[in-house]
C-alpha positions in Angstrom: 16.4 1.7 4.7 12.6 0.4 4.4 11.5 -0.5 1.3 7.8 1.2 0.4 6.1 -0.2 -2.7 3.4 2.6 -4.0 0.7 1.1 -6.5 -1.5 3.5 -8.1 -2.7 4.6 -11.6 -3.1 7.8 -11.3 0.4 9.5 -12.1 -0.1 12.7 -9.5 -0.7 10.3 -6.5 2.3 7.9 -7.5 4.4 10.8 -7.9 3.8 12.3 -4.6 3.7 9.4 -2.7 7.2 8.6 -4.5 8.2 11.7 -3.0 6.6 11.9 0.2 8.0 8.8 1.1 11.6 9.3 0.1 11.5 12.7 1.8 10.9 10.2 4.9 13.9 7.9 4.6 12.4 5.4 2.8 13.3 3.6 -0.3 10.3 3.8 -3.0 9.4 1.1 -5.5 5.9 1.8 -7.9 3.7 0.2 -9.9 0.4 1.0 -11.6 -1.6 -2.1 -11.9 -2.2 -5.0 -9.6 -0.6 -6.9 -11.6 2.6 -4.9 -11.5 2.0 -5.0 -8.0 2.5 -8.7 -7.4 5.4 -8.3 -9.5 7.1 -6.2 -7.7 6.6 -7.3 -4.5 8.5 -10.9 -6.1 11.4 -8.9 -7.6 12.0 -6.0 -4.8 10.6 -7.5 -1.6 9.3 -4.3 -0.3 8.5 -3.8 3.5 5.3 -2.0 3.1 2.9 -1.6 0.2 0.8 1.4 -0.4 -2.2 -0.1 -2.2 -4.8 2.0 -4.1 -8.4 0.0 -4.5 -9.3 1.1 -8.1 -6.6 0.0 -10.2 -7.5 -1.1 -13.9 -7.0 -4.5 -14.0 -7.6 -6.5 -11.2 -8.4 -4.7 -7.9 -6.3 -3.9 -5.2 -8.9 -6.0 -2.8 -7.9 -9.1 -5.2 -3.9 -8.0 -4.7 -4.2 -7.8 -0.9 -6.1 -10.9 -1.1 -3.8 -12.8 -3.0 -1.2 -11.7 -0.9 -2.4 -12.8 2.0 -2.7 -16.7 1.0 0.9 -16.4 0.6 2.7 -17.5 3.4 6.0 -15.2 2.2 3.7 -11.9 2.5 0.9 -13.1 4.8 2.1 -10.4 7.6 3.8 -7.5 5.0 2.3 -4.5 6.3 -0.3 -3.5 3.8 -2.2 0.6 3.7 -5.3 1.1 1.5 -6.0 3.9 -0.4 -9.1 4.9 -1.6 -10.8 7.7 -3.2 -14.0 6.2 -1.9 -14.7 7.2 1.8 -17.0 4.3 2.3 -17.4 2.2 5.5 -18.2 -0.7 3.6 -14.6 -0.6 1.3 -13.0 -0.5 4.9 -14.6 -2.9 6.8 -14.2 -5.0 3.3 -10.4 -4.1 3.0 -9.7 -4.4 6.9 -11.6 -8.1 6.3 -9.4 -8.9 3.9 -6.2 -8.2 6.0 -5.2 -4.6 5.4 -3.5 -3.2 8.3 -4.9 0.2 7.8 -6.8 2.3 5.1 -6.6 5.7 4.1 -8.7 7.8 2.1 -7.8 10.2 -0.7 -7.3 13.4 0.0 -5.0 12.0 2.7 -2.9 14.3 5.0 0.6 13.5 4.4 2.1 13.9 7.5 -0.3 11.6 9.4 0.2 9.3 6.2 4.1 9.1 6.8 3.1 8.4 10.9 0.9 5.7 10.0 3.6 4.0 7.6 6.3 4.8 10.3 4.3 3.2 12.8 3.6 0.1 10.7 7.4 -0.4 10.3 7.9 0.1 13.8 5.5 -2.4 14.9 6.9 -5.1 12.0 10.1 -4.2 13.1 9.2 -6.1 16.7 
């Protein structure tokens, strides 16, 4: 079973990406911080992270950065997810190595596709 970490700090969103994702087949890890994040992705080794921007300590652009200068999770598939619509966040988060971006409200069906297919393609 895949692994999906969920970092976000807004309860609601954590909760029903928790369950959105395990209603997929996927095992669900969360955290609400970056820093949590990086944790996490040590201890549990997720196969995907779903990564909100606006998180109250350091950024999810600085997670997804630091992550990719590690040669352990240089390729982990990585979705953004913003309440910001803005071209320049995506461009900026796509820069930075994001494999995708999604912004908040977010259809959940083609949110579970996009991680499916991300798995899929890692998978290869």
């Amino acid at each position: 079973m895949a692994k999906v970490l969920v970092v976000d700090d807004e309860p609601n969103i954590v909760l029903s990406l928790e369950f959105l994702m395990q209603q997929a087949g996927f095992e669900v890890e969360t955290a609400e911080d970056g820093e949590g994040a990086l944790a996490k992705v040590e201890q549990y080794a997720p196969d995907l992270i779903l990564l909100d921007i606006s998180l109250p300590d350091i950024s999810g652009f600085d997670v997804l950065e630091q992550l990719r200068q590690d040669d352990r999770h240089s390729r982990l598939p990585i979705i953004m997810l913003t309440a910001h619509g803005r071209e320049v966040e995506r461009e900026k988060g796509l820069a930075l190595g994001a494999d995708d971006y999604v912004t908040k409200p977010f259809s959940t069906q083609a949110l579970v596709e996009k991680v499916k297919a991300l798995l899929a393609e890692d998978a290869r």
